[in-house]
C-alpha positions as CSV (number, residue, x, y, z in Angstrom):
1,X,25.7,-35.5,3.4
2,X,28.5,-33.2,3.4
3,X,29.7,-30.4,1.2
4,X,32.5,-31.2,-0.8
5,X,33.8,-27.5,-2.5
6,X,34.0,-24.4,-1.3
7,X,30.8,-23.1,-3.2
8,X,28.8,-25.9,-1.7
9,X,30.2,-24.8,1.6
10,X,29.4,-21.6,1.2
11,X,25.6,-22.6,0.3
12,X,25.6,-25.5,3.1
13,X,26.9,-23.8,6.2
14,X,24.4,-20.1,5.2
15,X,21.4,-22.4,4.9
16,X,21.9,-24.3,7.9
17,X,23.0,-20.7,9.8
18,X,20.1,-18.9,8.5
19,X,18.6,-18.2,12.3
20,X,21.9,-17.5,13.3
21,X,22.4,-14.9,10.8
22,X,19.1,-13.9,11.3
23,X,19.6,-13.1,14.8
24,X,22.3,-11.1,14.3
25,X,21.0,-8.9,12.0
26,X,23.0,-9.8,9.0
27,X,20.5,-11.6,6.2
28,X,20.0,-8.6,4.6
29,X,24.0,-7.7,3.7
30,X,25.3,-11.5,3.6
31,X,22.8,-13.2,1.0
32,X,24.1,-10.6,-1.8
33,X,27.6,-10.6,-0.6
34,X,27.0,-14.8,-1.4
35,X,25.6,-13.7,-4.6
36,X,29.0,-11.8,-5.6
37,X,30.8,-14.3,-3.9
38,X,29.9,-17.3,-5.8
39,X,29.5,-14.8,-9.1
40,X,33.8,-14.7,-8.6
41,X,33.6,-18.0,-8.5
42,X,32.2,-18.7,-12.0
43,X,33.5,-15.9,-13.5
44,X,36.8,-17.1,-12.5
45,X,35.5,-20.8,-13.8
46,X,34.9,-19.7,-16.8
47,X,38.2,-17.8,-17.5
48,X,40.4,-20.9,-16.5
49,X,38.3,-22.9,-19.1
50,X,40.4,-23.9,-22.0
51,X,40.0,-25.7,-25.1
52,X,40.9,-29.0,-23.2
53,X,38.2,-28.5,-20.4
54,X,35.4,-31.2,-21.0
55,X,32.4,-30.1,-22.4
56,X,30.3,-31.0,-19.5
57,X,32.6,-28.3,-17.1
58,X,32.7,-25.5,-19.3
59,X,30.6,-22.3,-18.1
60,X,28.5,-21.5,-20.9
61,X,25.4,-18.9,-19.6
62,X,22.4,-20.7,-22.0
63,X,19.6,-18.1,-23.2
64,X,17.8,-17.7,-19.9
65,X,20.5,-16.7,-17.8
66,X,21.1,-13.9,-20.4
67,X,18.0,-13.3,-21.0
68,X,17.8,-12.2,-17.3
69,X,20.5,-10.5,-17.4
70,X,19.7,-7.9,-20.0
71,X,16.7,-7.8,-18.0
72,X,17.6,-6.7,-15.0
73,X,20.5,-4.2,-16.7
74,X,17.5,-3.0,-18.4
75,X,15.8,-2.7,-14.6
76,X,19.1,-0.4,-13.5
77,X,18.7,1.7,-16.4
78,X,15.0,2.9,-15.7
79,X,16.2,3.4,-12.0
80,X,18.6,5.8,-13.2
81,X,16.5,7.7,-15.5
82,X,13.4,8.0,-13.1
83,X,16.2,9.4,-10.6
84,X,17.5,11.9,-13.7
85,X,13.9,12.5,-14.7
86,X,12.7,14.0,-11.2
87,X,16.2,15.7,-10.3
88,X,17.4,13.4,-8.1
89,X,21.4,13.8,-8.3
90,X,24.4,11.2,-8.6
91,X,24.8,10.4,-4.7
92,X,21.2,9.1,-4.6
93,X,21.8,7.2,-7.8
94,X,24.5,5.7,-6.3
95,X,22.1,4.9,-2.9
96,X,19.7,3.7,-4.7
97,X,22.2,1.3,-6.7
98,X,23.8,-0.3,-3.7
99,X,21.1,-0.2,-1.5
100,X,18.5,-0.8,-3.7
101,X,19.1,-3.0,-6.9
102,X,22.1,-4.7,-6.2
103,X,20.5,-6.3,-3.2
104,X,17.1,-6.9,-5.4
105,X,16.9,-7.1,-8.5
106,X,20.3,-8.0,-8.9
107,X,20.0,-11.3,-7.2
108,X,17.2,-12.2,-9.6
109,X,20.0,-12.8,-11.8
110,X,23.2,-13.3,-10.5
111,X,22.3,-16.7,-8.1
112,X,21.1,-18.3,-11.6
113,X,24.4,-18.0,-12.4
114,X,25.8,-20.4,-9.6
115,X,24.5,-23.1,-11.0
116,X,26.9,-22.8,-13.4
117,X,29.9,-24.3,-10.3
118,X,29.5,-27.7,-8.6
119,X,27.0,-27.4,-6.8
120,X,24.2,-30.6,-6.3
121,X,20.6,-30.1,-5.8
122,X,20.2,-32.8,-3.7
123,X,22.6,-30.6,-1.3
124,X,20.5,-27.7,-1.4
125,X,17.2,-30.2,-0.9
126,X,19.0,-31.5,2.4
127,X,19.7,-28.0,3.7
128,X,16.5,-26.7,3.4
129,X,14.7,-29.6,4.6
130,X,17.3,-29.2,8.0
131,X,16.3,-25.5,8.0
132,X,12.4,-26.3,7.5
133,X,13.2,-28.6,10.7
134,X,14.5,-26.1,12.9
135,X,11.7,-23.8,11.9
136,X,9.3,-26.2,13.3
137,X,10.9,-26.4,16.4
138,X,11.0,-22.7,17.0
139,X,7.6,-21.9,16.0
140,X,6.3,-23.3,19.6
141,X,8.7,-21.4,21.5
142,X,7.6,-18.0,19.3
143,X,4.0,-19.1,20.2
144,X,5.5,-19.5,24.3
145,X,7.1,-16.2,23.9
146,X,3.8,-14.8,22.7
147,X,1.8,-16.3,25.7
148,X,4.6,-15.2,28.1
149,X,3.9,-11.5,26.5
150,X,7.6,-10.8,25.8
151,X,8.1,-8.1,23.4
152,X,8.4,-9.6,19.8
153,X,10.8,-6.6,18.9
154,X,14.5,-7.4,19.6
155,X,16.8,-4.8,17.9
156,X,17.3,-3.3,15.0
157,X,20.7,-4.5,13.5
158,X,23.2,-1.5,13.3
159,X,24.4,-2.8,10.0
160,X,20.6,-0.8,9.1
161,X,23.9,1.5,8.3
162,X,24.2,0.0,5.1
163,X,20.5,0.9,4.2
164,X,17.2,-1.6,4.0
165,X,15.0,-0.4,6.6
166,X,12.7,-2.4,8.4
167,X,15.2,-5.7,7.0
168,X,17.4,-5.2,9.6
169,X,14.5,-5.3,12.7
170,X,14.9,-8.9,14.2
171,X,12.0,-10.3,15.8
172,X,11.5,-12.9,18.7
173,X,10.2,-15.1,15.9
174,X,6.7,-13.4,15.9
175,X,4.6,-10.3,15.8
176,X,0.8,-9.9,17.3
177,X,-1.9,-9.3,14.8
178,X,-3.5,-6.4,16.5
179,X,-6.6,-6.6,14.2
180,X,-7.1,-10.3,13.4
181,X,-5.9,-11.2,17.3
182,X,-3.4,-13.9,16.5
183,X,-0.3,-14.5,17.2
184,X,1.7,-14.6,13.5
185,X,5.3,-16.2,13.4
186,X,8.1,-14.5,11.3
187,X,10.6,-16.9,12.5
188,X,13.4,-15.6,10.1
189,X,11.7,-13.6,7.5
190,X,11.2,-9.9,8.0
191,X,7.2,-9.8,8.3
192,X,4.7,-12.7,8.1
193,X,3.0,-12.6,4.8
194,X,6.6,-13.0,3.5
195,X,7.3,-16.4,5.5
196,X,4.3,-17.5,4.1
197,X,5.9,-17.6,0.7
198,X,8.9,-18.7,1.6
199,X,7.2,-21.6,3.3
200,X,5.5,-22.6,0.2
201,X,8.4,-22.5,-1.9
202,X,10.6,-24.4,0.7
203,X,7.6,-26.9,0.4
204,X,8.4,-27.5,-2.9
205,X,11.9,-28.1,-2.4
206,X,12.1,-30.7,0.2
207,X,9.7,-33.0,-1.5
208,X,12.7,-33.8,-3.8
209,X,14.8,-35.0,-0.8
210,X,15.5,-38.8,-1.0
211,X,15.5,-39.6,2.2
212,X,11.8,-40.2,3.4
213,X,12.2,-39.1,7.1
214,X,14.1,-35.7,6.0
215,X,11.8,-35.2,3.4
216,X,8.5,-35.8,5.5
217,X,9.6,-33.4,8.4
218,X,11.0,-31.6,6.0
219,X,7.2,-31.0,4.2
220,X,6.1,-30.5,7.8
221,X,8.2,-27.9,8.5
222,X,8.1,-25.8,5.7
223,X,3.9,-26.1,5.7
224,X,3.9,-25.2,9.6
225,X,5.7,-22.3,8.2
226,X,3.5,-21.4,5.9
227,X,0.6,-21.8,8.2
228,X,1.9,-20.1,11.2
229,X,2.3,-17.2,9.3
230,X,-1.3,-17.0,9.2
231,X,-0.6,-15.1,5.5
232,X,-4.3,-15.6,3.9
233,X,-2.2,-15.6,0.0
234,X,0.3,-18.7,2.0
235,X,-2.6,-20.9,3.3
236,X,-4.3,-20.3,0.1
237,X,-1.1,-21.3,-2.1
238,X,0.1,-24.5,0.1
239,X,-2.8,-27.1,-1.3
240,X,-3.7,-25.0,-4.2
241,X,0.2,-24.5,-6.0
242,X,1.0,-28.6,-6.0
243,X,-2.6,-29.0,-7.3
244,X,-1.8,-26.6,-10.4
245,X,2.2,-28.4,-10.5
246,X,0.6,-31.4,-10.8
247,X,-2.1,-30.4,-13.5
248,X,0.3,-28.4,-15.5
249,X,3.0,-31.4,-15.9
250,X,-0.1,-34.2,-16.5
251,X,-2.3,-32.6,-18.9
252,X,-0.9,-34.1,-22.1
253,X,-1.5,-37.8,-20.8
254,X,-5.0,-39.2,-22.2
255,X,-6.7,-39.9,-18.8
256,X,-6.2,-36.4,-17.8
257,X,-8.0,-34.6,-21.3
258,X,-10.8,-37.3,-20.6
259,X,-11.0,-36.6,-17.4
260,X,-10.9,-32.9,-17.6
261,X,-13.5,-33.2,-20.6
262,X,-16.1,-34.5,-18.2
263,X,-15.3,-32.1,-15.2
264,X,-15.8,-29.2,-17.9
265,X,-19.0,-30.3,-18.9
266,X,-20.0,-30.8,-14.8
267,X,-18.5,-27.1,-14.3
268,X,-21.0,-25.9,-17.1
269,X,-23.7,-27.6,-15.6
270,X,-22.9,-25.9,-11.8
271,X,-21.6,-23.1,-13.1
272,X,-23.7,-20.2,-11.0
273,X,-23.1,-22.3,-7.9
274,X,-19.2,-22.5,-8.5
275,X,-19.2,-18.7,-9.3
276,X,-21.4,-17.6,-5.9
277,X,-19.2,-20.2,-4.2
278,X,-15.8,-18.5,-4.8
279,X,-17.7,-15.1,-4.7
280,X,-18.1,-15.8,-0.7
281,X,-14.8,-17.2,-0.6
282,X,-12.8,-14.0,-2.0
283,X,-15.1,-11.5,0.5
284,X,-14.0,-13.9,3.4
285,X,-10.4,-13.6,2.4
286,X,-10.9,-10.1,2.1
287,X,-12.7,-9.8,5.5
288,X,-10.8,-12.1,6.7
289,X,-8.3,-8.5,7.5
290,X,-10.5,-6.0,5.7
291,X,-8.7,-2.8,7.4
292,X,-4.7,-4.2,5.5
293,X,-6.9,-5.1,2.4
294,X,-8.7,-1.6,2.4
295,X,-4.9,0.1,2.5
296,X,-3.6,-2.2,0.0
297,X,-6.3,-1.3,-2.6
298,X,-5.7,2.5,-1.7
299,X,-2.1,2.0,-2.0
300,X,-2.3,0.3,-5.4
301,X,-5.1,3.0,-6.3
302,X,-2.8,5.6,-5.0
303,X,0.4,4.2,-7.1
304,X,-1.3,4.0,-10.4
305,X,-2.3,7.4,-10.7
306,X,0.3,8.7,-9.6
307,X,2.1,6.7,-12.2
308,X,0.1,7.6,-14.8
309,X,0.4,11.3,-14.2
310,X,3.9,11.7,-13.3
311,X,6.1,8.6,-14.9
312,X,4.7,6.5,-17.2
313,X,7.8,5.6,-19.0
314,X,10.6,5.7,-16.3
315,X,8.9,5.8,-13.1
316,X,9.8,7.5,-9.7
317,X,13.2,5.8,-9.2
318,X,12.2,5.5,-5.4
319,X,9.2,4.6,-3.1
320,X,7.5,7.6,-1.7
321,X,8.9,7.1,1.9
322,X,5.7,7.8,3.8
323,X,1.9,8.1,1.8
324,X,-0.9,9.6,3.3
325,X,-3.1,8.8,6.0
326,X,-5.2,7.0,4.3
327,X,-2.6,4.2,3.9
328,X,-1.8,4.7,7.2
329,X,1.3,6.1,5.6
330,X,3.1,3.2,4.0
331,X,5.1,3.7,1.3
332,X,3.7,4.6,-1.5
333,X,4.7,1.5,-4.2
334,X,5.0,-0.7,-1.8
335,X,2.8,-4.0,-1.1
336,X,2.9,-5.1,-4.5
337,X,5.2,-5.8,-7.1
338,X,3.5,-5.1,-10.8
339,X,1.7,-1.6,-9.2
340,X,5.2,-1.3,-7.3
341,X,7.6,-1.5,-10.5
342,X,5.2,0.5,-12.7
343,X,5.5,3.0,-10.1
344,X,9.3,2.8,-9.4
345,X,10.3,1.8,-13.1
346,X,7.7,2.5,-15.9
347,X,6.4,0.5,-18.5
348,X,10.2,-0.2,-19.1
349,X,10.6,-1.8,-15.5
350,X,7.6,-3.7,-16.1
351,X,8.4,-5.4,-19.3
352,X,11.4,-6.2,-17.7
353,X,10.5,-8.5,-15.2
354,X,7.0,-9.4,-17.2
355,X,9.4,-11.0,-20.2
356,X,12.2,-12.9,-18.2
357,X,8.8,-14.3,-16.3
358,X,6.8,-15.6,-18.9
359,X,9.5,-16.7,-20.8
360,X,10.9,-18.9,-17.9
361,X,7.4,-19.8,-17.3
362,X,7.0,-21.4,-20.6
363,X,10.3,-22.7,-20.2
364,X,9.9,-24.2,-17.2
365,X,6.8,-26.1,-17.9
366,X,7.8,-27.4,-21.0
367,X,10.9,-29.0,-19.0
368,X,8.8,-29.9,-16.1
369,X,7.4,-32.4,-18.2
370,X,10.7,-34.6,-17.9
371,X,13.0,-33.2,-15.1
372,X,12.4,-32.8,-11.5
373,X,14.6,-29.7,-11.4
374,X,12.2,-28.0,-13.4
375,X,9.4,-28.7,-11.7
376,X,10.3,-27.2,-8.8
377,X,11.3,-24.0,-10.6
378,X,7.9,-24.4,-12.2
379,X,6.1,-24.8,-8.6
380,X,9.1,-21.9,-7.3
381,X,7.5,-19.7,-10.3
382,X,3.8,-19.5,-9.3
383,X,4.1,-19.2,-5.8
384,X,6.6,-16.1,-6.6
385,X,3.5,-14.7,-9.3
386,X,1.4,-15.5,-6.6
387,X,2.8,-13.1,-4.1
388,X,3.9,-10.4,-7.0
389,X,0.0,-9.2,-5.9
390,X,0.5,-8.7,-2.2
391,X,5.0,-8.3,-1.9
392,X,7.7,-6.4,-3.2
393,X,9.2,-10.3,-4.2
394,X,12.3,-8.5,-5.6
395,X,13.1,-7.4,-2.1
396,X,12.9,-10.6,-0.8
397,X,15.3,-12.1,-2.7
398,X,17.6,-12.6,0.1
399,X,15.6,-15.2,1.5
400,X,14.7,-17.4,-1.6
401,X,17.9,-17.3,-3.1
402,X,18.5,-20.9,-2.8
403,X,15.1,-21.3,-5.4
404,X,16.9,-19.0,-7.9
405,X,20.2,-21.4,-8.0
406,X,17.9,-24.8,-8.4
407,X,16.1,-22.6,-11.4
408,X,19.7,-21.8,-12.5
409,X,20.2,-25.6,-12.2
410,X,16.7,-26.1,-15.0
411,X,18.1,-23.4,-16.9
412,X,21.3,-25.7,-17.7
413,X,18.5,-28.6,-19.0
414,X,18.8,-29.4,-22.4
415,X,16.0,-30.7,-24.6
416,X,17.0,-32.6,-27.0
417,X,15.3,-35.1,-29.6
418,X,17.0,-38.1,-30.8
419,X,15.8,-42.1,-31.4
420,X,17.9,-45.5,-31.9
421,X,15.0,-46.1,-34.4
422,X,13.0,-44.3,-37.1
423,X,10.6,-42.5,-34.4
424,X,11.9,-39.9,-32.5
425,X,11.5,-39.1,-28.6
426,X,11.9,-36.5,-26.6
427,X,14.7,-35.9,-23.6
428,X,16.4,-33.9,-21.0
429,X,20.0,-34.1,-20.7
430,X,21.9,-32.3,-18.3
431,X,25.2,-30.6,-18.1
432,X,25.9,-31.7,-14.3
């Protein structure tokens, strides 16, 4: 399979070069530049279109994509005031801006967009499934490295110039878990728990490739990242989200209702069991690292009030760069992403991202029901609202970009209803 446009170049040859980019320090300022790159590119689509351009090649942004855009315009806004509202002046606006949400929020919105060029899914399934690959033949050397006791610490990148922090620190593939004592791969993602959701979402995508050997090592690869990580949330997700996928595009069909009838009525009947079951289960995942959980339930405690009490409308504008002892001074904000915006952005951050969500959500899953696309975004969705409760996700954008495009992809999905007879049926056409 080869690329056959520039845009699909572009996509190809940065999948398939994400270690190398990785490794030099670059992930963090080249997966937005892409962003604006291929946002030219439909922009300038769209103004070549004329009358005479055939329906199915026209750029025409459907509900969703502006839906998200408002949104995350909306997301800028309440940066700027919570800057105005605690005297921050314009040259930290203008930080916060380029560093900030045009490398994060931003994306959330913009990569949709790229759907909108020639670009084929089945492309971005063989890239991903080559990148899963090579991820599962580094992770034994990063387990090597760690037995060898090389420093997992390269650099950090100097193009940290540009502002991101920690992004820019590239790692010999892993890190040591000083309290759980394991060895826990990053491979290219900036900390663990955040290659565990990439993993999972990766997962989803390279189950669509066609080719069976791709695909399988593909799966492979992308669960061995998830595992490796040794992110709790990422084990958790990688049986559990294809479970719910499965459930949530089957429930309509009549075996499933009857089915589900008589597993309601056997949950009734072992219903204290079930309950002291998953009781144990959420103190061993707790336990499991009960020092980062403790710090994560401060920080959240920490965040809220402060919310509360300060910014309730607009928010901070910016993380409090280092928190008290008791949360072994992380940032305060940080570590997850509904406490996080409420804290950064108000209740106008939050129903900015909680809208877009829920409304793709519902979107999703109703297209799910017919398209493959979709149910991928669908599956893409709740591992992302999975991890909202322990990441910053809109931070990570960089790294799941390719997601956002195929969700651009379902986004173009039409649902139509139309019969050759007198009953009608339902469809999903497509506009590529």
């Amino acid at each position: 399979m080869k690329p056959e446009n520039l845009p699909e170049k572009l996509v190809w040859y940065y999948i398939l070069g994400t270690y190398i980019i990785y490794f030099i320090g670059a992930q963090y300022v080249l997966a937005p530049l892409l962003s604006y790159v291929l946002l030219f590119y439909v922009l300038k689509k769209w103004w070549n279109q004329t009358e005479e351009t055939p329906l199915e090649e026209r750029v025409r942004f459907t509900p969703s994509n502006w839906l998200w855009i408002v949104a995350m315009f909306i997301m800028h806004i309440a940066l700027i005031m919570g800057h105005i509202e605690f005297g921050m002046g314009l040259p930290q606006i203008i930080r916060s801006t380029v560093n900030g949400w045009l490398r994060s929020w931003a994306l959330l919105a913009l990569f949709p967009l790229a759907a909108h060029l020639d670009i084929r899914p089945k492309l971005i399934y063989r890239a991903i499934a080559i990148l899963c690959i090579q991820s599962l033949i580094l992770i034994p050397f990063g387990y090597l490295f760690s037995m060898a006791g090389l420093p997992s610490k390269l650099y950090t990148s100097p193009l940290q110039a540009f502002g991101g922090g920690s992004l820019y620190n590239v790692n010999l593939l892993y890190q040591y878990d000083s309290e759980g004592g394991q060895t826990r791969m990053f491979l290219f993602a900036p900390w663990a728990p955040a290659l565990g959701m990439i993993g999972n979402m990766y997962f989803a995508i390279v189950q669509q490739e066609q080719d069976k050997k791709w695909r399988w090592w593909g799966m492979v690869g992308a669960a061995a990242m998830a595992v490796s990580s040794v992110s709790r949330l990422g084990i958790i997700a990688l049986p559990l989200v294809p479970v719910a996928v499965w459930g949530l595009t089957h429930f309509l069909r009549p075996w499933v209702i009857f089915t589900s009838g008589f597993a309601s009525l056997g949950l009734g009947l072992f219903a204290p069991a079930l309950i002291e079951f998953l009781s144990a289960v959420k103190n061993r995942f707790t336990q499991a690292r009960a020092s980062s959980s403790h710090v994560r339930d401060q920080l959240q405690e920490i965040a809220l009030y402060r919310w509360k009490m300060d910014a309730p409308i607009w928010g901070h504008g910016i993380l409090q760069p280092k928190g008290p002892k008791v949360v072994e001074y992380m940032p305060v904000g940080s570590h997850h992403t509904w406490v996080g915006v409420l804290f950064l952005h108000g209740l106008v951050g939050f129903f900015a991202i909680a809208i877009p969500m829920i409304w793709t959500f519902i979107e999703m899953l109703i297209k799910a029901q017919h398209s493959q696309i979709a149910k991928v975004s669908l599956q893409f969705l709740i591992v992302l609202f999975l991890f909202t409760f322990a990441e910053n996700v809109q931070g990570l954008a960089y790294l799941y970009w390719p997601c956002l495009i195929l969700m651009g992809m379902a986004f173009k999905e039409q649902l139509i209803v139309w019969s050759d007879t007198d009953e009608k049926e339902t469809y999903l056409i497509s506009d590529f």
